[in-house]
N, C-alpha and C positions, 0 to 999 in steps of 0.2 A: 189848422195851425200845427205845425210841430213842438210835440212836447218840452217842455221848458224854455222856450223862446228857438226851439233847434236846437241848441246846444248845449253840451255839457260844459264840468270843468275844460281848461284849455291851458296850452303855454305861450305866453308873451314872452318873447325872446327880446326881453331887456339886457344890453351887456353886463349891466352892474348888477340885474337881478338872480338870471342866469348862473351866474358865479355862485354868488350866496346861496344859493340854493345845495349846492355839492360842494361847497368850499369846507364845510365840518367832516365830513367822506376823505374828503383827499389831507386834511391835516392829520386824522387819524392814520390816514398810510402811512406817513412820513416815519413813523417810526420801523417800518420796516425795510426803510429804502437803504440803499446799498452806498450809500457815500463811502470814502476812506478818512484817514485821522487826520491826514494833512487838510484835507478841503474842508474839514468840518468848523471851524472859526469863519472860511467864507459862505458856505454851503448848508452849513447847518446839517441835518439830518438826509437832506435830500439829493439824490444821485446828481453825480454832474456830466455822466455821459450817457447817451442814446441807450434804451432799453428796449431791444425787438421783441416784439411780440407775433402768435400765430395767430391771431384771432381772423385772419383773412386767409389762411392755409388747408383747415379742415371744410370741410361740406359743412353747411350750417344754413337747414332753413331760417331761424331767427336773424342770424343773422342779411340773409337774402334777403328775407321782408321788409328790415329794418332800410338796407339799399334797395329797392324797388321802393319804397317808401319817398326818399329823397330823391332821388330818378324823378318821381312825380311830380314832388316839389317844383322841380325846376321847369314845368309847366304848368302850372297855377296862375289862373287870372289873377289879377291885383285889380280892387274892385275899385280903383281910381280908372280904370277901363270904361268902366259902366258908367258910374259917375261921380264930375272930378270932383266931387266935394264930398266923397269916401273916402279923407286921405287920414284917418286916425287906426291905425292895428289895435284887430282886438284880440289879437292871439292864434292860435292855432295847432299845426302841425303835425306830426305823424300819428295817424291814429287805428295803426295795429301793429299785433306783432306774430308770434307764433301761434299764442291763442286764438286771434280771429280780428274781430272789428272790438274797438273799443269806444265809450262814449265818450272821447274827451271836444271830439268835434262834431261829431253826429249824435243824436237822440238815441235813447235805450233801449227802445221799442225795436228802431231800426237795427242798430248791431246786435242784438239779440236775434232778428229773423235770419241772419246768413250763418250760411255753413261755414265754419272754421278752416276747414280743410280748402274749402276754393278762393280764398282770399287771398293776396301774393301781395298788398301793399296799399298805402292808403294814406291821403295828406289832404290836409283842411286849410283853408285862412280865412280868417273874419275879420271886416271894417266896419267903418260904423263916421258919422261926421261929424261927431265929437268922442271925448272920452267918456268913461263910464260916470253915471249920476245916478244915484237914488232917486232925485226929484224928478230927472224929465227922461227917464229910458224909452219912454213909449211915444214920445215924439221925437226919436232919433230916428235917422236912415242907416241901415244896418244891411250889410251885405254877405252872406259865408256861400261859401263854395270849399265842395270835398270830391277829390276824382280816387274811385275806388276802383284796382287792378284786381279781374278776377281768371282762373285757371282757362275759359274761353268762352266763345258771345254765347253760350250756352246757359252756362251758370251765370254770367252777366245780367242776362236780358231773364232769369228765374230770380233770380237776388234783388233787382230793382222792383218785381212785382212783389215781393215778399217784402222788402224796407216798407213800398207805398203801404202797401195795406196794415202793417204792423202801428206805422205811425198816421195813417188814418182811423183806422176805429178804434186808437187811445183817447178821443173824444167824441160823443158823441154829436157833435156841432159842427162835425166839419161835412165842406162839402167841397164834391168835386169841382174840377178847373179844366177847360179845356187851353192849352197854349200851341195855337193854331200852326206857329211855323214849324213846332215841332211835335206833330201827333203822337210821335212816340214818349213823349213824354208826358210820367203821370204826377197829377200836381191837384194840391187840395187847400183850402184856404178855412178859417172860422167866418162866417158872413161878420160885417160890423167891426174884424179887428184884421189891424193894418199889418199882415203879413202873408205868403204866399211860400207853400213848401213844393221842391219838384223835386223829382228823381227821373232819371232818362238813361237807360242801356245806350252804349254804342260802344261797336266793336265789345273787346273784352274787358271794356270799362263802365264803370257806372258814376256817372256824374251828378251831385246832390247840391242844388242852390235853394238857400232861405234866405227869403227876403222880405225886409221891414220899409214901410215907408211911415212917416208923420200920420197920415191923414187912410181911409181903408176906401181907397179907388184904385179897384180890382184891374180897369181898364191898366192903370200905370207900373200893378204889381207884375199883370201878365208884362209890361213890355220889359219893364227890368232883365227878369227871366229871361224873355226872349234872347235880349241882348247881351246878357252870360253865356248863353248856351254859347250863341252865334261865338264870343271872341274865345270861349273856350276852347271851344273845336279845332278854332282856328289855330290856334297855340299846340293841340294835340296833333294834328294836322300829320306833324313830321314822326311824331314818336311811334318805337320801335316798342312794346312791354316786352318785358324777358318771359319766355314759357318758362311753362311751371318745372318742367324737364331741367331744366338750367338755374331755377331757382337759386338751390342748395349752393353752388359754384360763384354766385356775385358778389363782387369784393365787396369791402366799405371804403376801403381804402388805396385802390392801385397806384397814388403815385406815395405811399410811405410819408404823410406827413406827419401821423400820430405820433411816433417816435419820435418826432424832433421835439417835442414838448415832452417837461419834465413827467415821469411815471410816479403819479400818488396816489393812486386806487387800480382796481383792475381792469382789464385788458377786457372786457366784458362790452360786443358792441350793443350802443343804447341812446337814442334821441339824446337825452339830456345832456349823459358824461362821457361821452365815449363815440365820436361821431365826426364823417367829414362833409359839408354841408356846400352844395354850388352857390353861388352869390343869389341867386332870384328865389330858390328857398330860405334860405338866411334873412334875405330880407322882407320877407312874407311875414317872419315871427317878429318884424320890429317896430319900431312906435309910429312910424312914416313910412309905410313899404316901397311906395315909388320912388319916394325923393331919396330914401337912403337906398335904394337900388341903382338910382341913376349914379347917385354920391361913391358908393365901391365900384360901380362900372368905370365910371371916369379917372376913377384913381388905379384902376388897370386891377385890382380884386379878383382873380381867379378859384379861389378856396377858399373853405375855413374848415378849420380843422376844432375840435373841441372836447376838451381832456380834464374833466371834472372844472378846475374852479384857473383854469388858461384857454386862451382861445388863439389859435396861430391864425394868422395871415399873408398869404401866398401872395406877392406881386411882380410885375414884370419883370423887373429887374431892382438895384439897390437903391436905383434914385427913387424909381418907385415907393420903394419900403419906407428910406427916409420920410418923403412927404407926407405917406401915407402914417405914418406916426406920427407929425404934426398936427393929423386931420383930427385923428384918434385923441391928442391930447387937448384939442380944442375944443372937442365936440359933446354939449349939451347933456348934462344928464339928472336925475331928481337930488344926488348928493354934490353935486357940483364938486370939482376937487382942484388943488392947490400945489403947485410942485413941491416937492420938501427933497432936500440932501438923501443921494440914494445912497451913499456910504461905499459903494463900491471903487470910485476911483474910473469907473467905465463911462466913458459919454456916451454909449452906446443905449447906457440902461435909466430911464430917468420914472422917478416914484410919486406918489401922488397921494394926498389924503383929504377923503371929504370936506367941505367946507360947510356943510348943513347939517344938521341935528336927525341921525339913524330913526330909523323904529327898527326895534328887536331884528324885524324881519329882515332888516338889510344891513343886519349890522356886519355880516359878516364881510361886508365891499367897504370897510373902511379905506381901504389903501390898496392903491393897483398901483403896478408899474408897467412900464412900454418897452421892450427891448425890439431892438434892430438887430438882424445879421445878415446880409447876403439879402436874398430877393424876400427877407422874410418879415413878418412883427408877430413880436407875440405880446397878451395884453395878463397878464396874472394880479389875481388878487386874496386879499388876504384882509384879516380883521386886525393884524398885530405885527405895528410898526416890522421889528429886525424880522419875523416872520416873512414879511413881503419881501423885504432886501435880501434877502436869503436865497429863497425862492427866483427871483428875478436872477441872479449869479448865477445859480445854477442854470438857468434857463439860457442863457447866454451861451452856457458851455456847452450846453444839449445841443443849441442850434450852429454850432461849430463841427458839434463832431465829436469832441473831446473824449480821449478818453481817461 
């Protein structure tokens, strides 16, 4: 069995959590942002026009990893593939950077045995067919899959023998697994507990599925497995890895969305604050990965962009955006929220505040608002009422252009 159920900590990319999390980061910028005197009654503190940044100009392995990281994403099984009653997100997401491999999606054992230097990138997601419980974890079906980009099938196919063994003799109890369709893969189980860990080289990648079922019938664990591998492949099938050569040179950003979103921390690119995300990674981190993948597919969703405590979104066109704001303002979440007066005078920009009772932790998602412009929405939040109204104005102005 893999150490601590497989996994480490991880990020659930919850919209309204998401936020809170970086939302105290970016209100402390704000006193350094560049507004002027006139706009400061609507603006507050905060710039109201576009801020360019270099952060995609210099050579920057971290920053390469960070996009070979999201490259990956965007081919990640969603373990409603396997099976459909895997439809709850347990989190996930980029899990390295210039360092190396990090535990947030894979075991300690395991990113501790690879070398640093041959790592170029690496994304996790976990489901499970419910949400998390104290009382019954161990009879949930639980799914994670991590595909790890390494310098070539060289260090690949030495890196998956070095994870296996790392996180097989962390207990003594485990034993080997053969999974017949695919010999190259080495995979190890605890006899009597209902989980099965592999890891499998191909090409310059290393593929890492844990798997949980109810009940510990190894016959059913092997086939899960099997049938990860199989639609993973499939999914990698087309992918191109960037060489290591080229690394340093990959944007995070080539179509410039960042800048359309207000500038309230630094320019620093980073999973959480600082990041532009394809639709099927994005939706890999969310509470329903298929359904709200199918949900931004259908409403034409081509990016998200994400800039501490705002999230933009890219869509076909303005009808697009509009509706796609509708979607947004309708759509489900643990504080539920309630239109309130955005004070702007813009129907462009409309505001919102929880209708359910915070804990600490979320307190900072009191109040979002939805702004439209052009093919765009951006979604900004805030713990304090005019703070958000603020905020939202100037976002408006940012997505115009203004200077």
């Amino acid at each position: 069995m893999f150490v601590d159920g497989g996994w480490g900590g991880h990020m659930r990319f919850n919209l309204d959590r998401f936020a809170a999390v970086t939302l105290g980061l970016a209100m402390m910028a704000t006193s350094a942002a560049c507004g002027n005197a006139s706009d400061a009654s609507e603006y507050g503190a905060y710039p109201s026009h576009q801020v360019n940044g270099d952060y995609d100009q210099q050579l920057s392995r971290a920053r390469g990893v960070l996009a070979e990281s999201l490259r990956l994403g965007e081919r990640i099984v969603y373990a409603t593939d396997i099976d459909p009653e895997l439809t709850t997100g347990r989190g996930g997401g980029v899990s390295a950077d210039f360092h190396g491999l990090n535990s947030t999606v894979i075991s300690a054992p395991e990113a501790n045995a690879t070398n640093s230097a041959d790592v170029l990138g690496a994304f996790g997601a976990m489901a499970a067919n419910k949400p998390y419980s104290s009382n019954d974890d161990q009879q949930t079906k639980f799914l994670g899959v991590s595909i790890i980009a390494f310098t070539d099938e060289q260090k690949a196919a030495a890196a998956a023998g070095d994870m296996a063994r790392a996180d097989f003799e962390a207990n003594t109890d485990n034993a080997p697994v053969a999974v017949e369709a695919y010999p190259a893969a080495l995979s190890h189980w605890r006899p009597g507990v209902p989980t099965l860990g592999s890891i499998m080289a191909w090409k310059s990648l290393v593929i890492r599925v844990y798997a949980q079922l109810p009940d510990p019938d190894l016959g059913r664990l092997v086939d899960v497995v099997t049938k990860t591998y199989q639609r993973q492949l499939d999914l990698l099938s087309t992918f191109t890895p960037t060489a290591a050569s080229e690394l340093a040179k990959l944007p995070l950003d080539p179509d410039h969305m960042l800048p359309r979103l207000v500038k309230t921390g630094d320019y620093t690119p980073d999973d959480h604050d600082f990041a532009v995300y394809g639709p099927h990674a994005y939706s890999a981190l969310l509470g329903s990965p298929a359904t709200d993948f199918a949900a931004n597919a259908e409403r034409g969703v081509s990016a998200i962009a994400v800039s501490y405590n705002k999230h933009l979104f890219r869509l076909r066109d303005e009808a697009g955006a509009e509706a796609y704001a509708g979607y947004l303002a309708g759509m489900h979440s643990d504080a539920d929220y309630a239109p309130i007066r955005n004070g702007t005078g813009n129907s462009a920009v409309t505001c919102y505040q929880a209708t359910k009772q915070l804990t600490q932790t979320l307190d900072a998602r009191r109040f979002r608002c939805l702004v439209v412009r052009g093919e765009y929405v951006a979604m900004v939040y805030s713990n304090a009422d005019t703070d958000a109204r603020e905020l939202a104005a100037a976002q408006y102005s940012v997505m115009g252009g203004a200077a």
